[in-house]
N, C-alpha and C positions, 0 to 999 in steps of 0.2 A: 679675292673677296667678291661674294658675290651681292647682285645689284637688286634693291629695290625695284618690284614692279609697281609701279604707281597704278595701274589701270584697278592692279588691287587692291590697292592702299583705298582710291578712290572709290570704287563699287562698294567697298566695305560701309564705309562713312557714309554715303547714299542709301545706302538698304536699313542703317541703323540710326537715320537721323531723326526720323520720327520717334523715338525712347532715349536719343541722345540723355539729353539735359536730365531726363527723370534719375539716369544712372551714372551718371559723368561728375561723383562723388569727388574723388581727386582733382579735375580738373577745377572743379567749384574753389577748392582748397587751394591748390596751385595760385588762381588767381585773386583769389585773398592773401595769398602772403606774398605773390609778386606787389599787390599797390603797396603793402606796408612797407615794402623792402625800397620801394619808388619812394614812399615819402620820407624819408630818410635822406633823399638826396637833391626832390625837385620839390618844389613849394605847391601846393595844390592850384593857387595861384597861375602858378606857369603853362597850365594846361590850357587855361584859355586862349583860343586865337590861336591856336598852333597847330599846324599838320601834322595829322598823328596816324599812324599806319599799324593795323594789327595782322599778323602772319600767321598765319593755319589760324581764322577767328572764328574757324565751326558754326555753331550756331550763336554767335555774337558774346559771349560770356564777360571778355573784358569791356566791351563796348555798354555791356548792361551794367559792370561797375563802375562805370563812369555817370552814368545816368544815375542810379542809386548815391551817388555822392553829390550829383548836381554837379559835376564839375566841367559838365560843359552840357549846355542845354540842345535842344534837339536842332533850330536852326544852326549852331553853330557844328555841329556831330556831320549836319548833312552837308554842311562845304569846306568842312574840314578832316573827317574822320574817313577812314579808310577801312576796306577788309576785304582780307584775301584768302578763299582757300581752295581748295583742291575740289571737293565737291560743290557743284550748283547746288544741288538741292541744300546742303548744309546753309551756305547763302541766304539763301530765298527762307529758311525759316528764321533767320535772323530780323529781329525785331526793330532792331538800332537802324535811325536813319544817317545811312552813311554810303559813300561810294563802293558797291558790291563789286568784288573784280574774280571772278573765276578763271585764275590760273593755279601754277607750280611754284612754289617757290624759288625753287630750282634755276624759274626763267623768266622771271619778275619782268614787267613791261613800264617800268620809270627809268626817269633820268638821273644823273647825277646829283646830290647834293639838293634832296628835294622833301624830306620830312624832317622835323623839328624832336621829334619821339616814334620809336620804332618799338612796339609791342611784340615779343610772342611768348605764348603759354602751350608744354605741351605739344608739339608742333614742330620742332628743327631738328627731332630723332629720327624724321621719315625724309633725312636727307643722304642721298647717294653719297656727297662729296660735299662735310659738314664746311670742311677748311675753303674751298673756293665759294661756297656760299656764304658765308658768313663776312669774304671781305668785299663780297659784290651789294650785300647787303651794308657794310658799312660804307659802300662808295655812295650811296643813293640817301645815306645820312647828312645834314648841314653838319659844318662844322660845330664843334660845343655840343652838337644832339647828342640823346642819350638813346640807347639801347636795352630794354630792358627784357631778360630771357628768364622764364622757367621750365626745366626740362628733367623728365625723370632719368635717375641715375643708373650708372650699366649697377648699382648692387642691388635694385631692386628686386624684389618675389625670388630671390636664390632660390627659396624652400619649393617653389612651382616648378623652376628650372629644372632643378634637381630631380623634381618626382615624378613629373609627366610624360608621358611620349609624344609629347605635341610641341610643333618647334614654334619657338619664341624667338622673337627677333631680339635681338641687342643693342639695348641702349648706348651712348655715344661715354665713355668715360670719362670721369672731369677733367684730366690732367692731359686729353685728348684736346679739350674744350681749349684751356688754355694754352697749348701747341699752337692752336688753329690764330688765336687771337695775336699771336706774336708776328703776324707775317697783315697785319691790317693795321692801322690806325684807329684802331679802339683801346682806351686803356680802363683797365678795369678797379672801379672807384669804389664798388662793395660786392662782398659774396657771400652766400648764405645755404645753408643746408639744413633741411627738417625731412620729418616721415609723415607717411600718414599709413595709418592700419586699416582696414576692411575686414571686419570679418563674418566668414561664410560658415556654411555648416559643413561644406567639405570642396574640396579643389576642383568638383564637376563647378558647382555654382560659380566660384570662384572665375574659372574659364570663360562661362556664359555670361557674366557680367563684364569683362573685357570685350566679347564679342557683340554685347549691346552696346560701348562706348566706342564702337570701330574699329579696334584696336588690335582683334584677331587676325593680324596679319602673319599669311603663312605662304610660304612657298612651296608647299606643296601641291599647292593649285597651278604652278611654274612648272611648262612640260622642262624648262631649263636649270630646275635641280631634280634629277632623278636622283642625286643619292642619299636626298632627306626620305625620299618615299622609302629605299632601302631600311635606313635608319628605324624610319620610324611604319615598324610593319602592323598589321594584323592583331597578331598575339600580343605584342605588349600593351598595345589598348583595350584588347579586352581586358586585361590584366588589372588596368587603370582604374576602367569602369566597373569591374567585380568587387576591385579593393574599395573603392571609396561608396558604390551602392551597400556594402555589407557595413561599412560603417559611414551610413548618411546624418549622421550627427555628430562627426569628431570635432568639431569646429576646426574650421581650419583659416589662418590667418592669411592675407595677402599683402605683403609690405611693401611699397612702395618706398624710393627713396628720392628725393628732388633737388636739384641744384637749382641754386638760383644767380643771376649776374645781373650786376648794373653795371654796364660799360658809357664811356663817355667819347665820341670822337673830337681828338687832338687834331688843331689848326697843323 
């Protein structure tokens, strides 16, 4: 299997943070139906006063909908709220006052047994090695804390997959998801699945709106897959770009599919 390179994952996200939020449509969505799926489980209530950590928090999106609800005011955001992601720059255009921490997720720098709610939207499909992070991340949970993940699904854009020459990474499968969670002390208390649709005038746009929201991650920027360059030569991108130029108004749909998890860690 081969490995995520982060340095691209990261450059990506840095070059497109400045039109992030303008086109980071799904995400926006994502974290609208992660708090509903949260309040379902925690009292809005509970947020107060509690160490709360957001995972790939981009440019602050869940920390804005905390704010937008008032459910924790900015003194309490800035000694208690957390955010972590891969790119600085992403960081730094975050609005939320909160403890900004540029790292990996990968290689998280807390201790055990140390946030109350662990946030992420988005964000734990750009993981090498989803199963050892997820129970390094549950170790760094209090007991009784909740976990609460939205993440887009491996059946997302088939129809992209399918018809492009550009390689697309692969989202994490759900039944992967839950593999992963049997070997941690997370038990999982609600799940949920919805879509959400995009649509463009034809699969060029489509693409380049991915690549506004960072997301264009490709290894064939990786001297260490030469067999995608193989794969994906020359000719069948012209091919790509002559068919969807000669019809630049087919409308063309981008589906998105998203898993959502509330997990709980058991004493």
């Amino acid at each position: 299997m081969s490995l995520l390179n982060k340095k691209i994952i990261q450059n990506n996200f840095t070059k497109n943070s400045s039109v992030y939020e303008e086109h980071a449509e799904v995400q926006k969505f994502a974290v609208d139906n992660l708090f509903e799926q949260i309040n379902f489980v925690i009292s809005t209530n509970d947020f107060k006063n509690k160490k709360i950590l957001d995972l790939g928090s981009g440019t602050g999106l869940i920390g804005n909908k905390f704010r937008q609800f008032k459910l924790i005011n900015n003194h309490i955001l800035n000694n208690f709220f957390y955010e972590v992601d891969l790119s600085f720059t992403m960081l730094k255009n975050s609005k939320n006052y909160s403890y900004k921490i540029n790292a990996d997720i990968e290689n998280l720098p807390f201790k055990d047994h140390q946030f109350d709610l662990i946030l992420s939207s988005f964000a734990l499909h750009w993981l090498n090695n989803f199963s050892d992070s997820i129970k390094k991340i549950s170790q760094i949970l209090k007991n009784s804390a909740v976990l609460a993940i939205a993440i887009p699904s491996a059946k997302s854009f088939n129809d992209l997959k399918k018809d492009n020459p550009f390689f697309l990474n692969n989202f994490i499968d759900y039944q992967e998801i839950l593999k992963a969670l049997q070997k941690t002390q997370l038990q999982l208390i609600k799940t949920y699945h919805n879509q959400f649709n995009q649509q463009f005038p034809n699969q060029i746009f489509a693409l380049k709106n991915i690549k506004k929201i960072g997301a264009n991650y490709s290894q064939l920027h990786d001297n260490n897959h030469k067999e995608i360059l193989l794969k994906n030569n020359f000719q069948n991108q012209r091919d790509f770009y002559k068919k969807n130029l000669h019809n630049s108004r087919q409308n063309f749909t981008l589906n998105w599919q998203i898993d959502y998890l509330i997990l709980k860690k058991i004493d």
